[in-house]
N, C-alpha and C positions, 0 to 999 in steps of 0.2 A: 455448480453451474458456471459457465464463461461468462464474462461480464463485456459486453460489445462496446457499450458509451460508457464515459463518465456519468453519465445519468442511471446508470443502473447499478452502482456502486453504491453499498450499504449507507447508510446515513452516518454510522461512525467516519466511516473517509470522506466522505462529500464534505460534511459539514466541519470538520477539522483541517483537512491536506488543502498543501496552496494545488492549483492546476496541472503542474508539472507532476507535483507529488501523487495525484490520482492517476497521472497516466503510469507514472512507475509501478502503481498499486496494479493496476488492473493489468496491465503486462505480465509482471510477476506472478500473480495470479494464476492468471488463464494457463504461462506456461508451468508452474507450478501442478496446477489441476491435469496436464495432460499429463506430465511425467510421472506423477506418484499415484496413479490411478483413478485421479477421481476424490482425490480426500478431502473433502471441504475444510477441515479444520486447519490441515497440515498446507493449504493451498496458500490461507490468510496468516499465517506465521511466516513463509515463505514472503507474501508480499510486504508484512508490516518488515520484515529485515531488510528486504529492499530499497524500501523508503527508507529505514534508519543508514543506510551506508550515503546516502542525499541529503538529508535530511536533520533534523533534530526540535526538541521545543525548546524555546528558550525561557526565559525567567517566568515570561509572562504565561507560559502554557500555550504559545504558537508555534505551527511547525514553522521551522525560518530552514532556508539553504545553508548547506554546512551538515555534516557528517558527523553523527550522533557522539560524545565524549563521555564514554566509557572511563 
């Protein structure tokens, strides 16, 4: 299902991602869910890679800005 707010975003991304990072989530998301049919699993991989190209946790286990280092 599409996610309209950041309030309706599963508690693992609320309660983890800074603000900016849930709107990337939920973008990613939704347009992920329209294009691949429907797959909720495939939708949330879709948007956690998202986030990781913005994204990253650092030492401490925060998402901080900056693109994940693979």
């Amino acid at each position: 299902m599409p996610y309209k707010n950041r309030s309706d975003l599963p508690d693992s991304v609320k309660d983890n991602l800074p603000a900016h990072a849930q709107d990337i989530y939920k973008d990613a998301y939704n347009s992920a869910w329209d294009e691949y049919g429907k797959e909720e699993e495939r939708a949330h991989r879709v948007a956690w890679g998202a986030v990781k190209k913005s994204y990253h946790k650092n030492d401490d286990g925060k998402w901080v800005k900056g693109a994940t280092k693979d």
